[in-house]
N, C-alpha and C positions, 0 to 999 in steps of 0.2 A: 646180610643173609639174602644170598639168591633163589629165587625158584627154579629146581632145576626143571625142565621140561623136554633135554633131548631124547630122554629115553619113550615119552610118548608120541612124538613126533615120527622118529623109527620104528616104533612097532605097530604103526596105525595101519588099518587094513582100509585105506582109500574113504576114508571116512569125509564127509561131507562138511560137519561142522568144526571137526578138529581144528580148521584154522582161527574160529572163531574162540573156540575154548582158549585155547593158546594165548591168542591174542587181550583175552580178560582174565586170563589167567597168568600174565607179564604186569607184574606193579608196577611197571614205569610205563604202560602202556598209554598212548593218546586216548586211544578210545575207552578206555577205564574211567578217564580222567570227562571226556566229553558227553558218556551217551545219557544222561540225563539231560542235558539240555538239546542234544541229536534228536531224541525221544519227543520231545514238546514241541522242535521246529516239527519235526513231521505230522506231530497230532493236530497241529495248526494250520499246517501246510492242506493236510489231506480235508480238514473241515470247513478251509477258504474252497477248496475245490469242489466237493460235493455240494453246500452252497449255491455255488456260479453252478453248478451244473443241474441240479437236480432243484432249489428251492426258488431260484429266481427267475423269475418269467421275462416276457424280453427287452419291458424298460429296465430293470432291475440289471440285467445283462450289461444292458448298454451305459448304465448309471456307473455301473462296476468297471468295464474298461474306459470309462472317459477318468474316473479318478485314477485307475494305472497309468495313463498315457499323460496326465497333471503329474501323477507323482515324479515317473520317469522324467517329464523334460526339467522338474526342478532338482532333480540330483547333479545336475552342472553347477548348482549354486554351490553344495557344496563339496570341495574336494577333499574326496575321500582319502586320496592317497597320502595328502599333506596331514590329514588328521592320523589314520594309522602308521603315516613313521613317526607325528609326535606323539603317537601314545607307545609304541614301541622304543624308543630313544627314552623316555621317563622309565618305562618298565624296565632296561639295560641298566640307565642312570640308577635305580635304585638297588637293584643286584650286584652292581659293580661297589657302590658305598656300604653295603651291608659286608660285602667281602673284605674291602678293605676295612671295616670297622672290626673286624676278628682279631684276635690279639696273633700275634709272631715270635711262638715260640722257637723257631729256629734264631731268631734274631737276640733274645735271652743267654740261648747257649752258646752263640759265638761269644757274646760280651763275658757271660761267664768262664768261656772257655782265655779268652786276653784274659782279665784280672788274678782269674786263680793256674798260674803254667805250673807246669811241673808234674811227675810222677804222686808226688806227694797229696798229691791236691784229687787224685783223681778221683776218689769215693767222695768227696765233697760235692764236686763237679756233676758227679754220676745223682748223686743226692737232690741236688739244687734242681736237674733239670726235671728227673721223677716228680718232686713236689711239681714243678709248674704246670705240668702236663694233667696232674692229678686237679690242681687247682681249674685246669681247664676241663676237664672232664665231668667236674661236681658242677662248674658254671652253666656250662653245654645243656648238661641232665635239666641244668631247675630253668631251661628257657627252652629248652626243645623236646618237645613231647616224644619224637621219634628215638631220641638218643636216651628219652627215659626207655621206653620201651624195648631198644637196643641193650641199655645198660641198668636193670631193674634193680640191682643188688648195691647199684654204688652210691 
């Protein structure tokens, strides 16, 4: 089930926020998916700022950028980028075994299809694979909430 949204997109009379609607209004959107924690870095951001600007006087200033200028020269120690490709190569590594751990119903039906040849055989065949597909579908349902909610009735 997709959202459709071309037809507000074209009738939009230059609206300002429309791109914003749209864009939280796409379920597969990033920003659906991020602005809670978008939301905190900024609440953070903006009360580290006002802070250093308005509450600390001018040791307090200079206390504050000698620990930025500490923090900054120790981020050479550690390399960020070796640590974000191992955590992205573990996050791949485990979406790639999950996928592979899915069963292969096509691979079912070839095998069924060699054992059982012939015309004769064909409501069998047709049979065998409906059961597996069904079997995967009730599996699916009681381990994934999305495909309960896809499939409520099965």
């Amino acid at each position: 089930m997709s959202v459709i949204y071309s037809a507000d997109a074209a009738t939009a009379q230059n609206s300002f926020g429309l791109f914003f609607k749209l864009l939280f209004r796409w379920r597969g959107s990033v920003y659906r998916l991020i602005w809670k924690d978008l939301l905190w870095f900024c609440i953070a951001y903006s009360l580290l700022s006002l802070l250093y600007r308005f509450v600390l006087g001018e040791e307090g200033r200079s206390s504050f950028e000698n620990l930025v200028v500490c923090v900054n020269a120790n981020m050479d120690m550690f390399p960020m980028t070796f640590i974000l490709g191992f955590f992205v190569t573990n996050i791949i590594n485990h979406r790639q075994d999950a996928f592979n751990n899915l069963p292969n119903i096509d691979a079912l039906a070839i095998n069924i299809n060699v054992a059982l040849k012939g015309e004769e055989h064909l409501r069998l065949r047709k049979q065998l694979v409906r059961y597996a597909n069904l079997a995967y579908a009730l599996t699916m349902s009681n381990i994934s909430p999305q495909m309960k909610k896809r499939l409520p009735t099965l």
